[in-house]
C-alpha positions as CSV (number, residue, x, y, z in Angstrom):
1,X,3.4,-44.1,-66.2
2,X,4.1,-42.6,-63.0
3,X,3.5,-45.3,-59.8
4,X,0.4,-44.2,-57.8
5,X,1.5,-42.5,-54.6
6,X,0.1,-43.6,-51.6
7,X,-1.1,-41.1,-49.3
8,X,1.1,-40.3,-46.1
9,X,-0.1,-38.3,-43.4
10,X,1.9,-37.7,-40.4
11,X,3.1,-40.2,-38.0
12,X,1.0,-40.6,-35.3
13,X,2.4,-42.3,-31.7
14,X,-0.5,-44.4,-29.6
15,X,-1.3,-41.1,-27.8
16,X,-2.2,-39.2,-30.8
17,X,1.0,-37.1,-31.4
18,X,2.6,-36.6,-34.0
19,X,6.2,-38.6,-33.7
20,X,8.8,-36.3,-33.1
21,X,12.0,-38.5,-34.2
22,X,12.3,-38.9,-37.3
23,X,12.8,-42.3,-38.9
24,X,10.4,-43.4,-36.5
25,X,7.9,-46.4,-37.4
26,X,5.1,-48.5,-35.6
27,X,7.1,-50.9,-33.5
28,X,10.0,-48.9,-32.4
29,X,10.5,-48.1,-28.8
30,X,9.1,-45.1,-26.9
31,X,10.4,-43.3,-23.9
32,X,8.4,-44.3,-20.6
33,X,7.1,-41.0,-19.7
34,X,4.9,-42.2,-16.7
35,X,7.7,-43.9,-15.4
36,X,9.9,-40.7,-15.5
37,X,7.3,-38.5,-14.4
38,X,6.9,-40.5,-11.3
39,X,10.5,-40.9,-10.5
40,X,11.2,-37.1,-11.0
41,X,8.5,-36.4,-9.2
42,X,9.8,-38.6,-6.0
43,X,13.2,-37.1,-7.2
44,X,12.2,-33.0,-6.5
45,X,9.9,-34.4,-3.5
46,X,13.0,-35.7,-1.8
47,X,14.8,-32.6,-2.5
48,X,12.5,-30.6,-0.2
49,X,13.2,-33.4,2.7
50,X,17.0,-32.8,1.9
51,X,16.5,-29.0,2.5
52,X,14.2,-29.5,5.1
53,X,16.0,-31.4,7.2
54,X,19.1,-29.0,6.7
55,X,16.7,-26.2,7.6
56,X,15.5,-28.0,10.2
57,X,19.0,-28.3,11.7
58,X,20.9,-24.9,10.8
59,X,17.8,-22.9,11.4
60,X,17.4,-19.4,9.9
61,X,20.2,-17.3,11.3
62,X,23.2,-19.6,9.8
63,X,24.8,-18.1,6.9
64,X,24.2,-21.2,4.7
65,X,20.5,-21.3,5.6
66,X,19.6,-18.4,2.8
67,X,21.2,-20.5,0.0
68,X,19.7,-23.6,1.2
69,X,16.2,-21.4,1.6
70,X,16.5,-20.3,-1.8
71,X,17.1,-23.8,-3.3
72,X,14.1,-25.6,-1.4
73,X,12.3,-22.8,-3.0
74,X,13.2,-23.8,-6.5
75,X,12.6,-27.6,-4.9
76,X,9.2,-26.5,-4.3
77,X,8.1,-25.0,-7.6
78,X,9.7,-28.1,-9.6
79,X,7.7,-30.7,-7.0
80,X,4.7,-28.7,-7.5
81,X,5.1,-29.1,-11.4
82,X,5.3,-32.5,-11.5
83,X,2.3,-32.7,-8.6
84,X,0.5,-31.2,-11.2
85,X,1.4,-33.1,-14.4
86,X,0.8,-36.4,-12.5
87,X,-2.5,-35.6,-12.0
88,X,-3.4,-34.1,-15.2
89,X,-2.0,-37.8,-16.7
90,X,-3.2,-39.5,-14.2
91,X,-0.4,-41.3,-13.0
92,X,0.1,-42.1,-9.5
93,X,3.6,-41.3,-7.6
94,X,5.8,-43.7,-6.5
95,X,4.6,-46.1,-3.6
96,X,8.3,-45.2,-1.5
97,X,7.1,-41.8,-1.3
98,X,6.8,-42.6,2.8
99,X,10.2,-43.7,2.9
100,X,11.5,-40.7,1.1
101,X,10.2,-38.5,3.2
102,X,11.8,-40.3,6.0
103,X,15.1,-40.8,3.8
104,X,15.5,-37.2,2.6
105,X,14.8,-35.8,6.2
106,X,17.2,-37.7,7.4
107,X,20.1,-37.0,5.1
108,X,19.2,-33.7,5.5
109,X,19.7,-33.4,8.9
110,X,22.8,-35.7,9.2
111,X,24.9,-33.9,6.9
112,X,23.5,-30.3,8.0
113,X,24.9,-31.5,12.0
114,X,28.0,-32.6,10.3
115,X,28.3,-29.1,9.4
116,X,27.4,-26.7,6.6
117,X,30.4,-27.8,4.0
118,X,29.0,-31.3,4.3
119,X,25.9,-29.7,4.2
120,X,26.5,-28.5,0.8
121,X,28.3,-31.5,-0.1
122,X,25.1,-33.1,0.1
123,X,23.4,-30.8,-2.5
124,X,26.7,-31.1,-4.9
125,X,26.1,-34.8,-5.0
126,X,22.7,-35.2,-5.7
127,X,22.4,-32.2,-8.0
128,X,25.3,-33.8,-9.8
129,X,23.8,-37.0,-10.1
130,X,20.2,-35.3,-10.9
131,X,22.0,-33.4,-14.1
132,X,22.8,-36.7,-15.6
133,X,19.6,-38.1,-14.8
134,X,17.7,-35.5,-16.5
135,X,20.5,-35.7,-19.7
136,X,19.6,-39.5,-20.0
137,X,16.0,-38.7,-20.0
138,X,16.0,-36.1,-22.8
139,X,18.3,-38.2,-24.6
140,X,15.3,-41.1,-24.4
141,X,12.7,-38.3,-25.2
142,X,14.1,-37.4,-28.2
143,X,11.5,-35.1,-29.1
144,X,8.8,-37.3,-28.0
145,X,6.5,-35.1,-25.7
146,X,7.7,-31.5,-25.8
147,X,6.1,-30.5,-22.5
148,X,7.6,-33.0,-20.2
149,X,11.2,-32.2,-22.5
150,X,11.1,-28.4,-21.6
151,X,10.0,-28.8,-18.3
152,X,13.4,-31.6,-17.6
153,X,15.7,-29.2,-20.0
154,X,14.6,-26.3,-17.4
155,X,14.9,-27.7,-14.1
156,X,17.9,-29.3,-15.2
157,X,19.3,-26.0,-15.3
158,X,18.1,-25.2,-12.1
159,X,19.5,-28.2,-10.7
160,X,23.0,-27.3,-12.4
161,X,23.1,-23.4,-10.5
162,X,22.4,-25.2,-7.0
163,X,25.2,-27.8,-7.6
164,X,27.6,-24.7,-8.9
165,X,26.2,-22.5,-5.8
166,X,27.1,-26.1,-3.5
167,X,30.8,-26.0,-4.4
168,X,31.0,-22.3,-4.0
169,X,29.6,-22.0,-0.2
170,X,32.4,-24.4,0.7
171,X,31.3,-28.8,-0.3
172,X,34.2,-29.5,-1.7
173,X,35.8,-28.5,2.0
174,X,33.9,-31.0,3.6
175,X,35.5,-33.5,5.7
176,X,36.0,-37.0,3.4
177,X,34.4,-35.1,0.9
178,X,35.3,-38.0,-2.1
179,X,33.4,-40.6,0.1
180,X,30.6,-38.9,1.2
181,X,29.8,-37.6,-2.5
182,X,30.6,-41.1,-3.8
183,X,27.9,-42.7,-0.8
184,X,25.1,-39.9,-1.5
185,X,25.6,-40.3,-5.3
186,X,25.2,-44.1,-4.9
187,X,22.1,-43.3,-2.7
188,X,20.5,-41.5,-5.6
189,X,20.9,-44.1,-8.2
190,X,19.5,-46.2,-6.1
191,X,16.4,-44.3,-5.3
192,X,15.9,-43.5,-9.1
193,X,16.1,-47.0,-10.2
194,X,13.3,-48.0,-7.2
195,X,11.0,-45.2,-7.8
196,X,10.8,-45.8,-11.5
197,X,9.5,-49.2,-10.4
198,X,7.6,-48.8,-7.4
């Protein structure tokens, strides 16, 4: 006699999804996503200092100004995004959000009146450090919430082409480029770890 089957329907996560991993049972750990939602969102909102205080330096006529212009473009659209997916969660941003303004502005500017190689530099480093915190994230998601995934897979690879366009107009030129990559890098960690957080 064949043992009575017990009905299985899919596996459904506290938000009412379907679980995306397989192997996945009551218990097991989820990815945060209001935590990364509000630190990506800091993330693309200090972008837009960055390029604003570059901007703000370089003006309109310099030659690196159109790249930059193009990239805070892109910066714009991806803060805008995330604007808009904290608020339809209802999660708020990160409580730093004052002293990234400030912060970004001001790294902006600095390495824009170093010159434009450092300029650049600037962008290599954090898109650098942005690509791998975007890999970690979809490595967490796993599946999880498919929106939020595509949305990091895509900017990702936005992030990627300004790093690559970085290098090409001339970072890697910069004066002590190793050092002020390695210090801007740090910088970001940093401000990923608070904003998760805070």
């Amino acid at each position: 006699m064949a043992e009575p089957q017990t009905p299985q329907g899919p596996r459904v996560s506290a938000e009412g999804t379907q679980a995306a991993r397989p192997g996945w049972k009551p218990g097991d750990g989820r990815a945060d996503t209001e935590s990364m939602l509000r630190v990506d969102q800091a993330g693309e909102y200090g972008a837009t200092r960055i390029y604003a205080g570059q901007l703000a330096v370089l003006g309109n006529r310099h030659p690196a100004s159109r790249t930059i212009a193009r990239m805070a473009i892109q910066e714009q659209r991806h803060l805008n995004h995330f604007d808009q997916m904290l608020a339809e969660r209802g999660i708020r941003p990160t409580l730093l959000q004052p002293f990234w303004n400030v912060a970004g502005h001001a790294l902006g500017a600095v390495t824009a009146l170093i010159g434009p190689d450092a300029a650049m530099a600037c962008t290599a480093a954090v898109e650098t450090e942005i690509d791998e915190h975007y890999a970690d994230q979809l490595r967490q998601l796993a599946g999880d919430d498919p929106d939020l995934s595509a949305t990091i897979a895509e900017f990702q690879a936005e992030e990627l082409e300004h790093r690559d366009a970085a290098i090409a107009a001339g970072a890697e030129n910069a004066l002590g480029y190793p050092l002020l990559s390695a210090f801007i890098r740090a910088g970001c960690r940093a401000a990923i770890a608070l904003s998760k957080r805070i």
